[in-house]
PAFIKOL-967304 format. One record per residue: x, y, z of N, C-alpha, C in turn; residue number from 1; residue in one letter. Coordinates in nm, 2 decimals, m for minus. Layout:
BEGIN
- X / Y / Z / X / Y / Z / X / Y / Z / NUM / A
...
//
This chain:
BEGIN
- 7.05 / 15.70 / 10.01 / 6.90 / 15.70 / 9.98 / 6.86 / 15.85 / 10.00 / 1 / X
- 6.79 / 15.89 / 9.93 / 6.76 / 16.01 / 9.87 / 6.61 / 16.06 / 10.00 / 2 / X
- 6.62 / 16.19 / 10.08 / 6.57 / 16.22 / 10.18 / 6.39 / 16.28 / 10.09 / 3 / X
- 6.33 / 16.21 / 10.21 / 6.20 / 16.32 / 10.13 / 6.14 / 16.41 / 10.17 / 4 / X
- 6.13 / 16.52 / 10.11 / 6.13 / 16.67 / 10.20 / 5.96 / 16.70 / 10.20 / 5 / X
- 5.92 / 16.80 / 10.24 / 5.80 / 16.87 / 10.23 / 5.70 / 16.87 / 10.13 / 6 / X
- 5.80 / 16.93 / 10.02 / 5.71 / 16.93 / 9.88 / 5.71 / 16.81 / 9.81 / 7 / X
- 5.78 / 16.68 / 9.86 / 5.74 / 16.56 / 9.77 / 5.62 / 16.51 / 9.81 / 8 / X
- 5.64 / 16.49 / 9.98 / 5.53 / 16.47 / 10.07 / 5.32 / 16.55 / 10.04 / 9 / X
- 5.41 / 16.62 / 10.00 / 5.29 / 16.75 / 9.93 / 5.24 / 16.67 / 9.86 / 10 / X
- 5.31 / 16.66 / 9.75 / 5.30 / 16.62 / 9.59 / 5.21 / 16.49 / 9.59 / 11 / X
- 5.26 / 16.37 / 9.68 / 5.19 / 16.29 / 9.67 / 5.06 / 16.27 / 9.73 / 12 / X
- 5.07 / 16.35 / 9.86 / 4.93 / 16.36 / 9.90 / 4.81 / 16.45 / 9.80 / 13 / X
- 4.88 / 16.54 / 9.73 / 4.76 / 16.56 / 9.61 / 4.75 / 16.48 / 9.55 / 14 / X
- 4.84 / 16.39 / 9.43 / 4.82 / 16.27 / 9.34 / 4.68 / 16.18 / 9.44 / 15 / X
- 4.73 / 16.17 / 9.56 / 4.66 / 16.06 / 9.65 / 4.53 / 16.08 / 9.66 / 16 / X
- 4.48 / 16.25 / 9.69 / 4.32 / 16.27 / 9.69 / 4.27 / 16.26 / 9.54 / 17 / X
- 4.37 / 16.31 / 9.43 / 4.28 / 16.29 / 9.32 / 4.23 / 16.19 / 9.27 / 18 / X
- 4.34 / 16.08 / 9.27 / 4.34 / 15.91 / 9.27 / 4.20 / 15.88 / 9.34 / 19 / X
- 4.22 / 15.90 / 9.48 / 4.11 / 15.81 / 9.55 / 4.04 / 15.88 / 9.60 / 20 / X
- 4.01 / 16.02 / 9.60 / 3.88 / 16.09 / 9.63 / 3.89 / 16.15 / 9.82 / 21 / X
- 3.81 / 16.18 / 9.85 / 3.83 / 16.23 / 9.93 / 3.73 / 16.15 / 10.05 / 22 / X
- 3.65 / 16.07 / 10.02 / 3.61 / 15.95 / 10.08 / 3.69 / 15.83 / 10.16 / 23 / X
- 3.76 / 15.80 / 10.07 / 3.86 / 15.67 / 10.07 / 3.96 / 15.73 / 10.11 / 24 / X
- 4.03 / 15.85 / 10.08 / 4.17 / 15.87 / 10.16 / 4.18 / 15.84 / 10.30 / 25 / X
- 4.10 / 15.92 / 10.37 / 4.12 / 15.86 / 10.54 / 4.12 / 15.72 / 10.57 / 26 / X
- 4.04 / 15.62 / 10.51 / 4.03 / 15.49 / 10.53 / 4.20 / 15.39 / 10.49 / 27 / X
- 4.25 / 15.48 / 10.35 / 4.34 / 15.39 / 10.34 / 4.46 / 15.47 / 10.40 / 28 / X
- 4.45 / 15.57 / 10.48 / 4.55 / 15.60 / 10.54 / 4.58 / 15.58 / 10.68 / 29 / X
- 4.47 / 15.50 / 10.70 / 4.41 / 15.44 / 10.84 / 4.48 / 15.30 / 10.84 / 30 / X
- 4.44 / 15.24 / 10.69 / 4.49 / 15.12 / 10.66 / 4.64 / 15.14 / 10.66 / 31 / X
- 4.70 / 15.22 / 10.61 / 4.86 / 15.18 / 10.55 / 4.94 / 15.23 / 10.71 / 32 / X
- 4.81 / 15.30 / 10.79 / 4.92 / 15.35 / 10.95 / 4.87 / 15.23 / 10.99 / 33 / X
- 4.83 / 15.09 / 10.99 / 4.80 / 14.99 / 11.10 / 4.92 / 14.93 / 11.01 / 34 / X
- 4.89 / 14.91 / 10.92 / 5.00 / 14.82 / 10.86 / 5.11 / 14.86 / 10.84 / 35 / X
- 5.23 / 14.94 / 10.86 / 5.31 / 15.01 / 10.92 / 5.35 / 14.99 / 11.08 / 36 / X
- 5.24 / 14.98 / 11.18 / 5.28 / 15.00 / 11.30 / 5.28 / 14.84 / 11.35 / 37 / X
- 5.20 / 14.70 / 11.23 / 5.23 / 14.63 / 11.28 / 5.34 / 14.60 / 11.28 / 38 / X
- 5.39 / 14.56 / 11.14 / 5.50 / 14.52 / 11.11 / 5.62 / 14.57 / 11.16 / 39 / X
- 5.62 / 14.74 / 11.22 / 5.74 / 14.74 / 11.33 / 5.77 / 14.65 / 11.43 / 40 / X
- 5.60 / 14.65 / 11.47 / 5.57 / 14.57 / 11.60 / 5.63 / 14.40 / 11.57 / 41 / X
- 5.64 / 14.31 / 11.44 / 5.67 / 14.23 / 11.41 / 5.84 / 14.23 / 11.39 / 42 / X
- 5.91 / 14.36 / 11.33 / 6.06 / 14.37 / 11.29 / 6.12 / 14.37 / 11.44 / 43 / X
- 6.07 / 14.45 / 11.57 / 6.10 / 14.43 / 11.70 / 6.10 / 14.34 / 11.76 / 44 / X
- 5.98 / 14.22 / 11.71 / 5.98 / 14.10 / 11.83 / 6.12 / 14.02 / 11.75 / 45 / X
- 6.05 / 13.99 / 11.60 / 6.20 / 13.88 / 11.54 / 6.33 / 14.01 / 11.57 / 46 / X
- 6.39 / 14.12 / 11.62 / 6.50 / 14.14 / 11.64 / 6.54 / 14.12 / 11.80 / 47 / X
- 6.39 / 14.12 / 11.84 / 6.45 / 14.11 / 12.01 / 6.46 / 13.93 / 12.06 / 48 / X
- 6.39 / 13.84 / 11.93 / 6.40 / 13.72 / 11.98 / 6.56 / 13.68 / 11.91 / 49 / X
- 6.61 / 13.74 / 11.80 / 6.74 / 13.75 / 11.77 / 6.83 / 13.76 / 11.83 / 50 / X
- 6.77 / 13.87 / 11.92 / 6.91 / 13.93 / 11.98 / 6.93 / 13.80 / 12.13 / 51 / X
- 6.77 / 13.78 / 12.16 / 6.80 / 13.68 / 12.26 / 6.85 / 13.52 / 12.25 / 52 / X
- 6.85 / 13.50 / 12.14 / 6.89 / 13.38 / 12.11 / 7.07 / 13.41 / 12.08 / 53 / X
- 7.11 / 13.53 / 12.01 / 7.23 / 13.55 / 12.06 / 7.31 / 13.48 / 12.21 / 54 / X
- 7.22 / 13.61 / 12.25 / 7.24 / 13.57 / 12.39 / 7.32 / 13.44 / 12.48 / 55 / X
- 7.22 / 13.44 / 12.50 / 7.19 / 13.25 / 12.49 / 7.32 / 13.14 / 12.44 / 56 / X
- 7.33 / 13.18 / 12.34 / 7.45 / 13.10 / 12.24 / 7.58 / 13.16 / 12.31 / 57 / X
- 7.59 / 13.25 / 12.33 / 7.70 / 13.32 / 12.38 / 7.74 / 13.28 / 12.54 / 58 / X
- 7.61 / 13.26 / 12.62 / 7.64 / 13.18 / 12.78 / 7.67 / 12.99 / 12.76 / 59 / X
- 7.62 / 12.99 / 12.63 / 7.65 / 12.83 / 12.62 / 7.79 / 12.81 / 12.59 / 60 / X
- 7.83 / 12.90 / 12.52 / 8.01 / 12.90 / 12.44 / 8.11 / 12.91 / 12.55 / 61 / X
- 8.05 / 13.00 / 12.69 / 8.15 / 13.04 / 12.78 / 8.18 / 12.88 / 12.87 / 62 / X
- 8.31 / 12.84 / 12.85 / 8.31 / 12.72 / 12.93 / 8.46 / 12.73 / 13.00 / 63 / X
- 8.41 / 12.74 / 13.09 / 8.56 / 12.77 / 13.19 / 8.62 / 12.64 / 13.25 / 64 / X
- 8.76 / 12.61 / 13.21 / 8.77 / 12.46 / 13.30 / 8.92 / 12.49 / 13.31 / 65 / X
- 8.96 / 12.43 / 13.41 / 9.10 / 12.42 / 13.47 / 9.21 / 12.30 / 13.45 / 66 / X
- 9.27 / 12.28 / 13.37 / 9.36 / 12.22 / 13.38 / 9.41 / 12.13 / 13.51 / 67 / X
- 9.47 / 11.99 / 13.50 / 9.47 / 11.94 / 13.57 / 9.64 / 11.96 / 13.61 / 68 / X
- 9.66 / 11.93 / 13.73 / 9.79 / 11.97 / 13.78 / 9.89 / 11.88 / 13.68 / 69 / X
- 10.01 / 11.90 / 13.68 / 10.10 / 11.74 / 13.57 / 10.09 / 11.62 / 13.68 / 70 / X
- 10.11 / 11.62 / 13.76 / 10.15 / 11.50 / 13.83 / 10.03 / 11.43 / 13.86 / 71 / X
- 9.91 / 11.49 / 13.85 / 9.79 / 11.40 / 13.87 / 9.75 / 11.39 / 13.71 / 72 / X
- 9.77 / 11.48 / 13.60 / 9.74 / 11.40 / 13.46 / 9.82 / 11.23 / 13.45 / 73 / X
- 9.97 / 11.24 / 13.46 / 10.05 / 11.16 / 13.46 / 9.98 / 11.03 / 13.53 / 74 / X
- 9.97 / 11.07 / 13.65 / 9.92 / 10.95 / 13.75 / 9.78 / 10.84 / 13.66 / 75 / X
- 9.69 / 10.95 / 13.62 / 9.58 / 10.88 / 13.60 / 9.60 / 10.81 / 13.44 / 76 / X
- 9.70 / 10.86 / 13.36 / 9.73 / 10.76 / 13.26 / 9.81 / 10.66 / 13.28 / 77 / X
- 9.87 / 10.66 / 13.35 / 9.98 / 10.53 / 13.36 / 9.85 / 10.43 / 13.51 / 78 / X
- 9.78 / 10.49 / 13.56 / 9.65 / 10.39 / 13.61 / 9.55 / 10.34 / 13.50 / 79 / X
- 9.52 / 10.39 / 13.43 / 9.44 / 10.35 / 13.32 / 9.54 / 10.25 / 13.23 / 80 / X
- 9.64 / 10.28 / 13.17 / 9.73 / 10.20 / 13.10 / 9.77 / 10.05 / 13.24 / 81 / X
- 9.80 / 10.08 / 13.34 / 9.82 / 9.94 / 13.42 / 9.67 / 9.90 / 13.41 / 82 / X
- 9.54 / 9.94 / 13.42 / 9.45 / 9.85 / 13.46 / 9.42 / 9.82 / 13.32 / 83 / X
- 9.46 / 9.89 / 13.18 / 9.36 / 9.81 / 13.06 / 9.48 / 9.66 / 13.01 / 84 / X
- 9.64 / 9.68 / 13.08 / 9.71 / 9.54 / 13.06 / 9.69 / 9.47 / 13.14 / 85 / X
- 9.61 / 9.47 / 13.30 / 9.55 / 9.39 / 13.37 / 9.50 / 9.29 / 13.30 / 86 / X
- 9.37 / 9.38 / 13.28 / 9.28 / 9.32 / 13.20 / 9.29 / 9.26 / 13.06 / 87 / X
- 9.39 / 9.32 / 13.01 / 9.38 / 9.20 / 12.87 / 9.51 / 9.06 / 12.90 / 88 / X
- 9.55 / 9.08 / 13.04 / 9.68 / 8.97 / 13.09 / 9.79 / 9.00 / 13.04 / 89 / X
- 9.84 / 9.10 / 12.94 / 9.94 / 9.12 / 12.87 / 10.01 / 9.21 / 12.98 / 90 / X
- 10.07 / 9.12 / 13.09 / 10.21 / 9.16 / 13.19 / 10.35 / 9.14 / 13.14 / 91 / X
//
């Protein structure tokens, strides 16, 4: 993207007073600096509510869990397998 130097800056600010007089320039340059400084003020909140919902997603993802030792996985399937042929009588 092409940098804008001194004399374009110039340039347009003459086009600008001829255009709109020398009445109305301050007013809309009053206007285009509010609307400019909101809209930052708007690109900052949706990036910082972005960044916090990142956030967020990223403490939900972290899920730390441990493995169960073998001899107690083993144990608790062959207890569930004896109690569901309990219960349907198939000894």
């Amino acid at each position: 993207m092409p940098s804008i130097g001194p004399l374009e800056i110039l340039f347009v600010g003459i086009i600008a007073l001829i255009v709109f007089g020398p009445q109305r320039l301050p007013e809309i340059a009053r206007t285009i600096g509010q609307t400019l400084a909101e809209f930052r003020r708007q690109a900052a909140e949706v990036r910082s509510e972005f960044e916090s919902g990142l956030d967020d997603d990223l403490d939900d993802d972290v899920v730390v869990t441990h493995p169960d030792p073998p001899e107690a996985a083993g144990s608790e399937a062959t207890d569930s397998a004896a109690t569901d042929s309990a219960a349907s009588g198939n000894d």
